[in-house]
C-alpha positions as CSV (number, residue, x, y, z in Angstrom):
1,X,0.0,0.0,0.0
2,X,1.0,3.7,-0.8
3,X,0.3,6.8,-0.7
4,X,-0.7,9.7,-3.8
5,X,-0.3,13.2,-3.2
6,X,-2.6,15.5,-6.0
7,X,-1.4,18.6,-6.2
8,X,-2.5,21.6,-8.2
9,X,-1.0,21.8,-11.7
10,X,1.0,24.8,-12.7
11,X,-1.2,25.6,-15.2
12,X,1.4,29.0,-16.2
13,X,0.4,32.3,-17.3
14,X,1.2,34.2,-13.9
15,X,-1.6,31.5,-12.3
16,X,-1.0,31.5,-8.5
17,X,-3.5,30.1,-6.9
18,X,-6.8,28.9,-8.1
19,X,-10.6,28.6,-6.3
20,X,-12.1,25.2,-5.1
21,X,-15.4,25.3,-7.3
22,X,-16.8,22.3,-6.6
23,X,-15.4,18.7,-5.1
24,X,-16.1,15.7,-6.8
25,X,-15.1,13.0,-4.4
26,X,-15.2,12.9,-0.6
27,X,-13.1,11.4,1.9
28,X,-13.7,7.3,1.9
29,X,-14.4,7.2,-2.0
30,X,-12.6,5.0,-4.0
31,X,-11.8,6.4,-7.1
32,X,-10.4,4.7,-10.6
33,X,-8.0,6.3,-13.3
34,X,-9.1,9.6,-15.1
35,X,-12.0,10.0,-12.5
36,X,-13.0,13.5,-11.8
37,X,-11.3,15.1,-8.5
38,X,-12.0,18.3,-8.5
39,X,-13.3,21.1,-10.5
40,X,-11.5,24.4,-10.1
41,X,-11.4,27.8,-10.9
42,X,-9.1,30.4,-12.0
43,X,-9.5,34.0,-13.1
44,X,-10.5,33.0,-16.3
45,X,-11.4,29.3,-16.8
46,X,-13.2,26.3,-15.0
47,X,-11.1,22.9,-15.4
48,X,-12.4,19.7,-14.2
49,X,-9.2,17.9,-12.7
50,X,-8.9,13.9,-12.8
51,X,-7.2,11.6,-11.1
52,X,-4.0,10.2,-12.6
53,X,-4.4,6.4,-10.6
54,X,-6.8,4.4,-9.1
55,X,-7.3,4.5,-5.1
56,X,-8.6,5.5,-2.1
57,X,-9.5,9.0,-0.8
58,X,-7.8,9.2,2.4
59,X,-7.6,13.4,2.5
60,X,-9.1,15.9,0.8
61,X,-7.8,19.7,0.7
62,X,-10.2,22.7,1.6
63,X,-13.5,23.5,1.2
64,X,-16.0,24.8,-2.1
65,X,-15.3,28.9,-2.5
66,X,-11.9,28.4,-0.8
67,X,-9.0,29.2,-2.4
68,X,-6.0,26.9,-3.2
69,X,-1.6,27.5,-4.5
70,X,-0.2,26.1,-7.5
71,X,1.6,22.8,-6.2
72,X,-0.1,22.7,-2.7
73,X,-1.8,19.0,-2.5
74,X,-5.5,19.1,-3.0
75,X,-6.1,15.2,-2.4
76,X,-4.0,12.5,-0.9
77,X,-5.3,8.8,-2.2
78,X,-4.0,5.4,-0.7
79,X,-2.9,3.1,-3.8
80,X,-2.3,-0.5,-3.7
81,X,0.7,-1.9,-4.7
82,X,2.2,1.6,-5.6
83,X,5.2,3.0,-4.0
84,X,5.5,6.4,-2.0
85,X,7.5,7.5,-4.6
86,X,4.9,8.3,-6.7
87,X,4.5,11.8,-4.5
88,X,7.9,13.0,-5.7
89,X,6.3,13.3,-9.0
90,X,4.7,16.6,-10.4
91,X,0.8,16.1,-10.6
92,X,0.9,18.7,-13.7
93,X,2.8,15.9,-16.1
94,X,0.3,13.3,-14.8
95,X,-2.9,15.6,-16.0
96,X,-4.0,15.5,-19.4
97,X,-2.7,17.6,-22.2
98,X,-5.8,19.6,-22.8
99,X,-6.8,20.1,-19.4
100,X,-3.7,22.2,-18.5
101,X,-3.8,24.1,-22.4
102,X,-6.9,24.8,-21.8
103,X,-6.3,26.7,-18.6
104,X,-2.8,28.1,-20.3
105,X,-5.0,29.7,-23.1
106,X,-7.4,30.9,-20.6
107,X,-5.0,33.1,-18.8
108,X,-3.5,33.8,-22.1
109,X,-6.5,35.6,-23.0
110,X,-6.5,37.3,-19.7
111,X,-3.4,38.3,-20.8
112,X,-5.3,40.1,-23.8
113,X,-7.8,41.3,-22.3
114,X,-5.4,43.7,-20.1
115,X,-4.6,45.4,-23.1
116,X,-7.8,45.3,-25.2
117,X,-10.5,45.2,-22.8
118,X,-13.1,42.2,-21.2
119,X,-16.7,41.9,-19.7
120,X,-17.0,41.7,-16.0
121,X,-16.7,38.1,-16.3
122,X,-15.8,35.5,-19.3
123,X,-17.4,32.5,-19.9
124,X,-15.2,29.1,-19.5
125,X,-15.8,26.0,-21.5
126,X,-15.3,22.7,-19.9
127,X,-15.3,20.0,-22.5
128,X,-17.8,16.7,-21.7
129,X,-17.6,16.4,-17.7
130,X,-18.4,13.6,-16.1
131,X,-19.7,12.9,-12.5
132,X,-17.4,10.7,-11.8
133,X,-18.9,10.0,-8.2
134,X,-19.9,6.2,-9.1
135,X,-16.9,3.4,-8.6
136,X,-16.8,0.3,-11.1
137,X,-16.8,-2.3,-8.7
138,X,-16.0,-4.8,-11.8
139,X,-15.1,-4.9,-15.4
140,X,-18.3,-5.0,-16.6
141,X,-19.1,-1.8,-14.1
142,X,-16.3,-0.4,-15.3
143,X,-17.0,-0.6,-19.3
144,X,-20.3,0.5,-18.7
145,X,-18.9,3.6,-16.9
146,X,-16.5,4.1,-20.0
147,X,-19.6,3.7,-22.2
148,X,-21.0,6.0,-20.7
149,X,-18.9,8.7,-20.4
150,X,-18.5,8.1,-24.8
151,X,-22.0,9.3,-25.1
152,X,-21.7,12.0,-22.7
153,X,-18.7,13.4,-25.3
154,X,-20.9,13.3,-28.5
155,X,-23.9,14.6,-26.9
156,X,-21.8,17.7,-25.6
157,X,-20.9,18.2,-28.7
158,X,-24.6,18.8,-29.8
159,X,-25.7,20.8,-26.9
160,X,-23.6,21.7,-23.9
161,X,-26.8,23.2,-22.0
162,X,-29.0,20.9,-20.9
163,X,-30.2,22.2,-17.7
164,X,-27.0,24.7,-17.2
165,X,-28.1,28.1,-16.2
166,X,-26.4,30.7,-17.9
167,X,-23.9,32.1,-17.1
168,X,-19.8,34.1,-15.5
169,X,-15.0,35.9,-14.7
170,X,-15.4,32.4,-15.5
171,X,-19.0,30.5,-16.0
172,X,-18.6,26.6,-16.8
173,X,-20.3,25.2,-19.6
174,X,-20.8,21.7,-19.0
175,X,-22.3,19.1,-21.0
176,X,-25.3,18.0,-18.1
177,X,-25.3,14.6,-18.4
178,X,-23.4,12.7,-15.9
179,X,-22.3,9.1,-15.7
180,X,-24.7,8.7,-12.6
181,X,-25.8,5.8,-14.1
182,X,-22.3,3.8,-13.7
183,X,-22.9,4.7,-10.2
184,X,-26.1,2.7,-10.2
185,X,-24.6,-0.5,-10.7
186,X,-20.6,-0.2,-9.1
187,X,-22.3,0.8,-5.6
188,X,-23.1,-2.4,-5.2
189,X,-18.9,-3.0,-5.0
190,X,-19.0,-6.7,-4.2
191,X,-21.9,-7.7,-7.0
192,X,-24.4,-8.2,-4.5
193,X,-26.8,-6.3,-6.2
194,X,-29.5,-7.6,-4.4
195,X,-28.3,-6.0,-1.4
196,X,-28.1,-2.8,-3.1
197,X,-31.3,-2.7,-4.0
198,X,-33.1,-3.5,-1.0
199,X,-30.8,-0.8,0.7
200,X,-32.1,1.6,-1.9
201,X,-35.3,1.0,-1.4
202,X,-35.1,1.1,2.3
203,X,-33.6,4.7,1.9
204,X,-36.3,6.0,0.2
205,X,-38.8,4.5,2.5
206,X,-37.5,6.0,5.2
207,X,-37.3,9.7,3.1
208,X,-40.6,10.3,1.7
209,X,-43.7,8.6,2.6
210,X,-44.3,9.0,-1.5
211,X,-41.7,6.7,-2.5
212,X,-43.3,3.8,0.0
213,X,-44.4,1.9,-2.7
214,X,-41.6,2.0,-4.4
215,X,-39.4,1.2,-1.6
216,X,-41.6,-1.7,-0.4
217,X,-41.6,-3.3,-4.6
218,X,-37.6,-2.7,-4.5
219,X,-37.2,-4.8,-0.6
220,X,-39.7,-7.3,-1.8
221,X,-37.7,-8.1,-4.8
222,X,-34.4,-8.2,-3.1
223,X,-34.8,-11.6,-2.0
224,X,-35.1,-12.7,-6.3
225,X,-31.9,-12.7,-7.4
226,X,-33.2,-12.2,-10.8
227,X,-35.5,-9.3,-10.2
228,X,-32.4,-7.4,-7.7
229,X,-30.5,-7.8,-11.4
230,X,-32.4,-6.2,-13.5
231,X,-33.3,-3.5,-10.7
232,X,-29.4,-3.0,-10.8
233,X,-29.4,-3.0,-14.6
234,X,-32.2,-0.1,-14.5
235,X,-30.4,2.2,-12.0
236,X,-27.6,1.8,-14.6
237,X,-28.9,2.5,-17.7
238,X,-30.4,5.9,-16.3
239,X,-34.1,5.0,-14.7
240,X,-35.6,7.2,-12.7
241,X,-34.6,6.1,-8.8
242,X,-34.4,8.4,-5.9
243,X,-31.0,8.9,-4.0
244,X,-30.2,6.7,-0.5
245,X,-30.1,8.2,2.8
246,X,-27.0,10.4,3.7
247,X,-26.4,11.5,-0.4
248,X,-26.1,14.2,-1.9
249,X,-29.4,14.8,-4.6
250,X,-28.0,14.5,-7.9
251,X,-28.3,17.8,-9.7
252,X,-26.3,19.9,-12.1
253,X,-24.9,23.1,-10.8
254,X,-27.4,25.6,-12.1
255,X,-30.0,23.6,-10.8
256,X,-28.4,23.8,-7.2
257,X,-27.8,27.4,-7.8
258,X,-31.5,27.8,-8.5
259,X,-32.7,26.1,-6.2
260,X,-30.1,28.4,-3.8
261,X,-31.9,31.3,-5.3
262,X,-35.8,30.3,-4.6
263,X,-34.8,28.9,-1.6
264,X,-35.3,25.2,-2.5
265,X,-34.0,22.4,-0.2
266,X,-33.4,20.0,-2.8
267,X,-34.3,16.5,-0.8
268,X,-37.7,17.9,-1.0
269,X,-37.3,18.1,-5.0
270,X,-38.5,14.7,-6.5
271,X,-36.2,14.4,-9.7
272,X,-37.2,13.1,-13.1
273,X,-33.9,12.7,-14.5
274,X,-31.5,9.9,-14.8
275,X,-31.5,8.2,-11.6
276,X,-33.4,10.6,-9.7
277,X,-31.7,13.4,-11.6
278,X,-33.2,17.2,-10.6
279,X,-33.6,18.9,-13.2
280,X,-35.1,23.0,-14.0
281,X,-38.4,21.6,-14.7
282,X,-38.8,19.6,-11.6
283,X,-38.1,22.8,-9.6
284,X,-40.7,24.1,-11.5
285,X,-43.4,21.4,-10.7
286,X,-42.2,21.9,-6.7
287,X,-43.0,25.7,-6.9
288,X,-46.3,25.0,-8.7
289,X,-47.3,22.4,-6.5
290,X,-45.9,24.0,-2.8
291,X,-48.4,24.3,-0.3
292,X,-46.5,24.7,3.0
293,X,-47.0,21.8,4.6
294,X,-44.0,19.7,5.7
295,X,-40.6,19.5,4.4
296,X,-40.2,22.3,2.2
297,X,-38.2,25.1,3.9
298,X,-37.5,28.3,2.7
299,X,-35.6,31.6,5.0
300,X,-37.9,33.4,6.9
301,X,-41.0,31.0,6.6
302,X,-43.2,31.1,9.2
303,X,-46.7,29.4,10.1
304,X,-49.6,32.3,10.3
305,X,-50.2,33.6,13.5
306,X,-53.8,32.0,15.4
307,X,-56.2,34.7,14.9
308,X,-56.5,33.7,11.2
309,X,-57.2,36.7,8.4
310,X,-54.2,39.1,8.0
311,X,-52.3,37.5,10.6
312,X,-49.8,36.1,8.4
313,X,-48.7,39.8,6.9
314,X,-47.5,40.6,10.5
315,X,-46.1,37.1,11.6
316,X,-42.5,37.8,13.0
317,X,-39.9,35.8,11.4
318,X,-36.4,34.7,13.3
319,X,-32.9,34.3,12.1
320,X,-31.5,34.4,8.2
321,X,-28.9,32.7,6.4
322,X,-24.9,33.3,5.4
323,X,-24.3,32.6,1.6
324,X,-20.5,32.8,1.1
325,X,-19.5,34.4,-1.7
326,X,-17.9,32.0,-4.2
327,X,-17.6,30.9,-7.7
328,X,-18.7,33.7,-10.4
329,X,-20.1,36.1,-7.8
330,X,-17.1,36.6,-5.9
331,X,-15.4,37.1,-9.2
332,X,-18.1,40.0,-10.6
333,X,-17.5,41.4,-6.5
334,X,-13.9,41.6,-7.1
335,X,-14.2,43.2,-10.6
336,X,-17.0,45.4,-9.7
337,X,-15.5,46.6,-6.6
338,X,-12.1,47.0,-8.9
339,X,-13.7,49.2,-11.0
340,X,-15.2,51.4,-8.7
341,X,-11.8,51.3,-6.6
342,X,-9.0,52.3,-9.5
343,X,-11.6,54.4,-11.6
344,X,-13.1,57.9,-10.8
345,X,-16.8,57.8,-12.5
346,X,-18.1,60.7,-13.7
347,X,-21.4,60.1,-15.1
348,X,-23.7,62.4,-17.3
349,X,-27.1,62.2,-17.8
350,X,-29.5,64.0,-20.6
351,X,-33.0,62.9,-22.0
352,X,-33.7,62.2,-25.8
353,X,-36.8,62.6,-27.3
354,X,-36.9,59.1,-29.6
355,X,-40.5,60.0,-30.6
356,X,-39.4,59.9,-34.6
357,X,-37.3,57.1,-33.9
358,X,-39.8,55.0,-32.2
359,X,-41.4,56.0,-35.3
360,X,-39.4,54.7,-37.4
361,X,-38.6,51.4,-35.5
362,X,-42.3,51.0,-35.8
363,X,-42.3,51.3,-39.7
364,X,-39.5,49.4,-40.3
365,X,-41.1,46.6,-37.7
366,X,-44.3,46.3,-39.7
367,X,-42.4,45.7,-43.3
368,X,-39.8,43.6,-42.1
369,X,-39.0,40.1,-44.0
370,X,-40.0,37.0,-42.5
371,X,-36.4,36.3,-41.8
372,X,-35.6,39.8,-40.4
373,X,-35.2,40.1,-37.0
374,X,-37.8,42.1,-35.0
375,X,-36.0,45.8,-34.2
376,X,-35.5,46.5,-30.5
377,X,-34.0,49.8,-29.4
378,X,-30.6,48.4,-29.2
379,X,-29.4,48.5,-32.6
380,X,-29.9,51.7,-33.5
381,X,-27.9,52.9,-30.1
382,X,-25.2,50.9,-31.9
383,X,-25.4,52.4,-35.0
384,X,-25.4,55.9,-33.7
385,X,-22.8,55.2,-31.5
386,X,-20.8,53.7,-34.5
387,X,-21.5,57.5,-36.3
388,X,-20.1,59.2,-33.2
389,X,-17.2,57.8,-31.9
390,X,-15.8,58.5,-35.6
391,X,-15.6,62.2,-34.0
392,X,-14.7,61.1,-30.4
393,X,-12.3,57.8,-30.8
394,X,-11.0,58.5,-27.0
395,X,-14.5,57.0,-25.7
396,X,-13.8,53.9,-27.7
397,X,-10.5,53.2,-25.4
398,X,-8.9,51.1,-22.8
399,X,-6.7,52.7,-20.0
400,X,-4.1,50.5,-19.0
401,X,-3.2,52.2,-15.7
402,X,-0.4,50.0,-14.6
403,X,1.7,50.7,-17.5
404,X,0.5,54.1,-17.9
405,X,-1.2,53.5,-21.9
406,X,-4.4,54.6,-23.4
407,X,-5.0,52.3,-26.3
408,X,-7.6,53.5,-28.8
409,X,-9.3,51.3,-30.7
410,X,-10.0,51.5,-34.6
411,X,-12.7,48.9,-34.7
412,X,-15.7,49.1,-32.6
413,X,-16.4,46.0,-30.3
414,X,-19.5,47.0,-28.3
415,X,-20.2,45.0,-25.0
416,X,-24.0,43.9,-24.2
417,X,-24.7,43.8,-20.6
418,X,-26.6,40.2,-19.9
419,X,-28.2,39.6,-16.9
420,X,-28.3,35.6,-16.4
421,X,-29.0,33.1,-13.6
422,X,-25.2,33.0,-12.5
423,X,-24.8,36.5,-12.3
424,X,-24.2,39.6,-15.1
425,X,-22.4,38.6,-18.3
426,X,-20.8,41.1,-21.2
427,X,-21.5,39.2,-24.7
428,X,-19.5,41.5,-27.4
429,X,-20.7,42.5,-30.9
430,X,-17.2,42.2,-33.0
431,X,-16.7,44.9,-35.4
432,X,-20.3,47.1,-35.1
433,X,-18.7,49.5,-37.6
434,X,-18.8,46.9,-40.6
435,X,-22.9,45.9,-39.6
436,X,-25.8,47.5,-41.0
437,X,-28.8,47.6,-38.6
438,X,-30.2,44.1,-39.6
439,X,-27.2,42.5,-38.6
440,X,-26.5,44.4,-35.3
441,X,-30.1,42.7,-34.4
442,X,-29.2,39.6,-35.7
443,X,-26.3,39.8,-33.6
444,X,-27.7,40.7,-30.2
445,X,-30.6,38.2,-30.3
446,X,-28.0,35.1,-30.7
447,X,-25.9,36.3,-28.2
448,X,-27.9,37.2,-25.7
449,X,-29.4,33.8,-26.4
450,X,-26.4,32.1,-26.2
451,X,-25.3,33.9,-22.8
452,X,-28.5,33.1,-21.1
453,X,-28.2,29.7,-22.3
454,X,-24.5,29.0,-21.1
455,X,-23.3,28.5,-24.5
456,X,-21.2,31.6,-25.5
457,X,-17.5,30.8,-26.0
458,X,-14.6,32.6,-24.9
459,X,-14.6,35.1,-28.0
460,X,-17.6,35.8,-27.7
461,X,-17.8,37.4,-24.4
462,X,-14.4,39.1,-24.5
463,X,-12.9,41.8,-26.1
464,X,-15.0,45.1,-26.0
465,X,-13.9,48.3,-26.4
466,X,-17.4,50.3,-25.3
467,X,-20.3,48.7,-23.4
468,X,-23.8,49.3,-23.6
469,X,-26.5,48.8,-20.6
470,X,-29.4,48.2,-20.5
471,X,-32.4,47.1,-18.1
472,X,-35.0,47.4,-21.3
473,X,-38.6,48.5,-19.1
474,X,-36.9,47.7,-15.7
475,X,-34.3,50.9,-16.4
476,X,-36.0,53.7,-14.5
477,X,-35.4,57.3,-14.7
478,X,-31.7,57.0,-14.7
479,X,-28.4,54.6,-13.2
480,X,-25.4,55.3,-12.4
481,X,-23.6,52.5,-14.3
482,X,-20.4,51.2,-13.5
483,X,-17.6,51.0,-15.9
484,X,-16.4,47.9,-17.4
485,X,-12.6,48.1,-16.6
486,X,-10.4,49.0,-18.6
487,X,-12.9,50.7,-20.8
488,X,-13.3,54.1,-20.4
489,X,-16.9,54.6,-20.9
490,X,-20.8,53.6,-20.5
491,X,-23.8,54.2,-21.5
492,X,-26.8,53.1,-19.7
493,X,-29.7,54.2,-22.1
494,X,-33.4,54.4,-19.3
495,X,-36.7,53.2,-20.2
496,X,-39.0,54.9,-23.1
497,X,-42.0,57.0,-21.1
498,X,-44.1,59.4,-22.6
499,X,-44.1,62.5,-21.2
500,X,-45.3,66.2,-21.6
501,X,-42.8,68.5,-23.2
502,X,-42.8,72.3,-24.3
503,X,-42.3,72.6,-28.5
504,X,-42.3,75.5,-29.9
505,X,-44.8,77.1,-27.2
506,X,-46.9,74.3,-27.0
507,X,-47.2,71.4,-24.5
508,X,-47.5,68.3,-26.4
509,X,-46.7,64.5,-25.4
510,X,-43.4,62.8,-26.5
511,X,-41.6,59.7,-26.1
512,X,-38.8,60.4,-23.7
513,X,-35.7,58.3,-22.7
514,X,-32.8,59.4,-20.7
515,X,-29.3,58.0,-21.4
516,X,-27.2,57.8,-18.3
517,X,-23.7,57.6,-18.9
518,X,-20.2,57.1,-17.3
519,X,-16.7,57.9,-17.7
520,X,-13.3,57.8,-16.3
521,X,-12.3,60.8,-15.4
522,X,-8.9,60.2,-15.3
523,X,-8.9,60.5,-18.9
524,X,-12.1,61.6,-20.0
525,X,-13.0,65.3,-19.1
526,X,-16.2,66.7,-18.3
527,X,-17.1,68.5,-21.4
528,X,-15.7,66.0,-23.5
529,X,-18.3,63.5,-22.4
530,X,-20.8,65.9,-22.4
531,X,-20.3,67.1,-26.2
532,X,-20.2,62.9,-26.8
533,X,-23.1,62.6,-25.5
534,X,-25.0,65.9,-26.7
535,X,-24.0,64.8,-30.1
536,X,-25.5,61.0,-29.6
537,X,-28.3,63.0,-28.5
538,X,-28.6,64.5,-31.8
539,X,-28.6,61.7,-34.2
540,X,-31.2,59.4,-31.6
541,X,-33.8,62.4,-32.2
542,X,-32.8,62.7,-35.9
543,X,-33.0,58.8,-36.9
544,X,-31.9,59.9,-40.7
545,X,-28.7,61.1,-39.8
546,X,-27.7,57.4,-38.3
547,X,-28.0,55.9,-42.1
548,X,-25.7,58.5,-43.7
549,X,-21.9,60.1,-43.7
């Protein structure tokens, strides 16, 4: 017997230390070759980390949110028949190829991004993950295990979203499907699946008075050995079952960080999935069917008071709850709270009057082709802002204020502020000087589509030069938006309300929108960003001048 100490590969790139996102194994498991470990974050990517041999988990290194350094040992493993020399090797030649390039691009790009500019967080791609918490108790287990993880790889090819939430400095986009169903039949470790059953359906006995049936049909049969195997072989292959007593309800990440959000305790959530899999919809049928009474728990809850009526409104509610700050909202913290720390904002704010160009978004609406995007406000911004920075290229800028550079930017890459699930995203529309206004809508439907949806690459949400935010109807009267760092400037366009307004002597009743903008002042003065925006005000109320030199 030996021991295995995993450290955490130097992955290069100026990488010191990298955050615990989510832990794969616990202490006790008994993990094969090229099993998942870990999965952890760095500034810039997610990486699922595997093990390079087969053993036991005798130590595991910190906790999820917690942060971890380059060559410190995240798990220690008891191997059989393997020598204690194996430590004095590095863990980073003993990782796969494309895990550690992947990572090495990542902060590569970040690289970039110092110069050229980046969203408040990038999306991360982690190719065809696995769950990895299942152990093949025999070949057969094993192959099945392999098998499965073959069809996880060409399915994430197809879609790498099923049931992801969108998504963040670094969102994971992981193909859903896990080999849970390996798990199914190499619990059983010694064959005696039988045994497994019957404990399984003990378990959820003992849960949920719901699954009785269920539980009593799976201990009646484990006395057949016939019936106990082909109970194993349909926890295998992915039918629904319910998880045993002590585990941890199988869900993907966006479904937990749901669930986190609505205030969902998820071994109240029946899942429909593979083996008892929770999935988006199932949270949905537990909201739709809630009725407060039992197990579901949410902060604050409290029973109405006696008297009945109105009581409820004025029931007092005790304690709260501490959500650490991990993952991608620590990362938009730290950028946010960068920002706001190395930049001085000076923001402007002036009303439009986008009567004629509601107008003509209206026309142009109403004889659009089939295939033509429907016209949102959004596009035209762009295009007007495309016109204008032509006379004010500082505002299309990054400020580099280590090295003391301001690099102004011949093409226009304007950033889209998405809010998702995970937290606020910046998708980029590449080159807005070279689109005409079909295309700019073209543009920002996909994307915003694919940044909800978790599946925006890299290039996609890096790069921008100006940003653009919006929150549509929600924007109010006007913001004070925060820069996205190192760009030098914002706009924040408000929501469209008709008001009354003097023309010509007269009070009559426009369509008004205020455009609340920011800018660093360190190199941005007041009356330049005033003028910038005086003259977007111009071409906004005179829609022509958008369409012509």
């Amino acid at each position: 017997m030996g021991q295995y100490s995993f450290k955490l590969p130097d992955v290069g790139e100026g990488t010191a230390e990298a955050e615990i996102a989510e832990w794969r194994v616990k202490v006790g498991d008994r993990v094969e070759e090229d099993q998942p470990l870990v999965d952890m974050m760095t500034d810039k990517a997610t990486v699922e980390l595997t093990s390079p041999v087969a053993g036991v988990v005798q130590s595991i290194a910190g906790k999820a949110g917690e942060k971890a350094a380059v060559g410190s040992v995240l798990v220690v493993l008891e191997t059989s028949g393997a020598s204690s020399d194996q430590n004095k090797q590095t863990s980073s030649a003993q990782q796969p190829a494309e895990q550690v390039a992947a990572v090495a691009s990542a902060n590569q790009a970040s690289n970039e991004q110092r110069r050229t500019g980046t969203g408040p967080v990038a999306l991360a791609t982690t190719a065809g993950r696995t769950n990895g918490s299942g152990q093949a108790a025999s070949g057969a287990a094993h192959a099945l295990s392999r098998s499965a993880d073959s069809g996880v790889g060409g399915a994430a090819g197809a879609d790498r979203n099923s049931n992801v939430g969108a998504g963040g400095a670094a969102v994971s986009r992981r193909a859903d499907v896990r080999t849970d169903a390996a798990a199914g039949v190499s619990r059983s470790g010694d064959s005696s699946a039988g045994v497994a059953g019957a404990h399984s359906g003990a378990a959820g006995a003992s849960r949920n008075a719901d699954w009785k049936s269920k539980a009593a049909a799976g201990a009646s049969r484990s006395g057949d050995s016939t019936a106990n195997a082909v109970s194993g072989f349909s926890r295998s292959h992915g039918l629904n079952t319910q998880p045993r007593r002590g585990e941890r309800p199988a869900a993907s990440p966006a479904v937990r960080r749901r669930a986190e959000e609505l205030g969902i305790k998820l071994q109240f959530v029946r899942g429909t999935g593979p083996t008892g899999r929770i999935l988006h919809a199932d949270l949905d049928t537990y909201l739709a069917q809630e009725s407060g009474e039992g197990g579901p728990s949410r902060i604050g809850q409290a029973e109405p008071s006696q008297g009945g009526g109105n009581g409820y409104l004025y029931t007092r509610l005790e304690g709260g709850e501490d959500i650490p700050v991990i993952g991608l909202r620590r990362q938009i913290a730290e950028r946010m709270q960068a920002a706001k720390r190395h930049i001085p904002h000076f923001t402007y704010v002036e009303e439009v009057d986008v009567t004629e160009l509601e107008e003509l978004r209206a026309h142009l609406n109403a004889t659009r082709a089939k295939e033509q995007p429907k016209l949102t406000l959004l596009p035209f911004l762009m295009r007007a802002l495309v016109r204008v920075l032509r006379e004010f290229p500082q505002m299309n800028a990054t400020y580099d204020d280590e090295a003391g550079v301001i690099h102004r930017s011949a093409p226009v890459h304007i950033g889209m502020a998405v809010q998702t699930l995970r937290g606020l995203l910046v998708a980029v529309i590449k080159h807005a000087e070279a689109r005409d206004l079909w295309d700019c809508a073209s543009e920002v439907g996909q994307l915003a589509t694919l940044t909800r949806d978790g599946k925006a690459s890299r290039e996609q949400l890096t790069g921008s030069t100006i940003t653009i935010t919006s929150l549509g109807p929600l924007g109010g009267v006007s913001a004070t938006p925060v820069i996205n760092r190192p760009e030098v400037a914002i706009i924040g366009p408000n929501k469209i309300i008709e008001r009354p307004v003097v023309r010509d002597g007269q009070i009559v009743i426009r369509k008004m929108m205020n455009l609340s903008s920011s800018f660093d002042h360190r190199v941005i003065d007041g009356a330049e960003a005033a003028e910038f925006i005086q003259r977007l005000r111009s071409v906004l109320e005179q829609p022509a001048t958008i369409f012509v030199r």
